[in-house]
BABA-208307 format. One line per 3 residues: number of its first residue (from 1); their letters; for each residue x, y, z of C-alpha. Coordinates in pm, whole numbers. Last residue first. Layout:
N
NUM) a) X,Y,Z | ...
! end
This chain:
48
48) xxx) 8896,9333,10829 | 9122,9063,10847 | 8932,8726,10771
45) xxx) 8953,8766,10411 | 9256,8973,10220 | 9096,9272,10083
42) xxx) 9111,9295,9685 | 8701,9295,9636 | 8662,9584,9788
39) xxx) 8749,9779,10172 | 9085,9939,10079 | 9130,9961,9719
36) xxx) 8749,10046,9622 | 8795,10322,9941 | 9080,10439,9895
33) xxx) 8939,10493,9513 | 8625,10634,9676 | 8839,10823,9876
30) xxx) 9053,10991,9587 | 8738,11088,9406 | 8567,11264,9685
27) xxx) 8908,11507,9728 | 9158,11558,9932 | 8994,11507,10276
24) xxx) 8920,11149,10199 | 9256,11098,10082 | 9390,11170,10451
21) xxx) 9070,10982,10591 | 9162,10637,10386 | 9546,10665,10448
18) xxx) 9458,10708,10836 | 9200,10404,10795 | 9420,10168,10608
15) xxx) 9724,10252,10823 | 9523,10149,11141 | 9411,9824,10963
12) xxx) 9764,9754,10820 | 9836,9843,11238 | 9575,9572,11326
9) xxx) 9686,9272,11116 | 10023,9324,11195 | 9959,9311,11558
6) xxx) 9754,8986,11488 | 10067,8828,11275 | 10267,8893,11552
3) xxx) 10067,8728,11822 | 10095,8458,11602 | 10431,8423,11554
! end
């Protein structure tokens, strides 16, 4: 269970980062929103 949790963890992280360069390279606007949604205040503690 808790391996699983950890290998969760890591591939929302993964996901995070590939969804956060993709938008980056869209526009400056859509990564500072990826950004804001990603890495702010709505981040669940402990994980990243």
């Amino acid at each position: 269970m808790i391996i699983f949790l950890l290998l969760s963890c890591i591939f929302y992280r993964l996901l995070a980062l590939m969804l956060d360069f993709w938008l980056s390279k869209k526009s400056c606007y859509h990564f500072f929103i990826a950004r804001k949604f990603f890495w702010g205040k709505n981040r669940l503690p402990g994980i990243f």
